[in-house]
N, C-alpha and C positions, 0 to 999 in steps of 0.2 A: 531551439526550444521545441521538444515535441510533447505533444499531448497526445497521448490515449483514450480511449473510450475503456471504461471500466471491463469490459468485456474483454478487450484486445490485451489491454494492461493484463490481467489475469492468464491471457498465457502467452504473454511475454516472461511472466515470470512461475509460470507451470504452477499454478495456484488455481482453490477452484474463486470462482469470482464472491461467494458469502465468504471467504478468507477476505477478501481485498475490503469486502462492506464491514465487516469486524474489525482491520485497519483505522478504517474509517471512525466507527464508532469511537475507539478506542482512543482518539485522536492522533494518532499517530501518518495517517495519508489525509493530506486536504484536497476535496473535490474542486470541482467548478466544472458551472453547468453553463454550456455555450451550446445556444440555437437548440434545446431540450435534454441534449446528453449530459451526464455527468461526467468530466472527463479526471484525467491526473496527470502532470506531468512525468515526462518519464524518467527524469533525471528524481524526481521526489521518489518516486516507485523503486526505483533500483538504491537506493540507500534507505530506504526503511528494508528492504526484502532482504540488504546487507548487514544491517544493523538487528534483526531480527534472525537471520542466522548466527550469528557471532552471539547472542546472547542466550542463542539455543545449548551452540556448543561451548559456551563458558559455564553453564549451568547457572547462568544469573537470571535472574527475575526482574521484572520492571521494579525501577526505584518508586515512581510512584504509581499508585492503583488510580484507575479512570475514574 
């Protein structure tokens, strides 16, 4: 299990890091915050970043709105 800092997550997956906070918002990435940072796991981070490509190139839209 690795966790990222929002920052590092962010170009792990070449995003700018208000991409990853709109994630967030969106609910689709859940934070947690250890010793001040906010962190994400990385395995969570790389299938949302997968799941959000795939429904770029499907031309699909989120089933539900936040």
């Amino acid at each position: 299990m690795t966790w990222l800092t929002m920052a590092d997550a962010a170009k792990r997956v070449r995003k700018d890091p208000r991409t990853l906070r709109r994630w967030v918002a969106e609910g689709d990435l859940t934070p947690t915050r250890v010793a001040g940072l906010v962190v994400v796991l990385e395995a969570d981070l790389l299938r949302v970043e997968r799941q959000r490509r795939e429904r770029m190139h499907s031309g699909q839209r989120r089933a539900d709105p936040p």
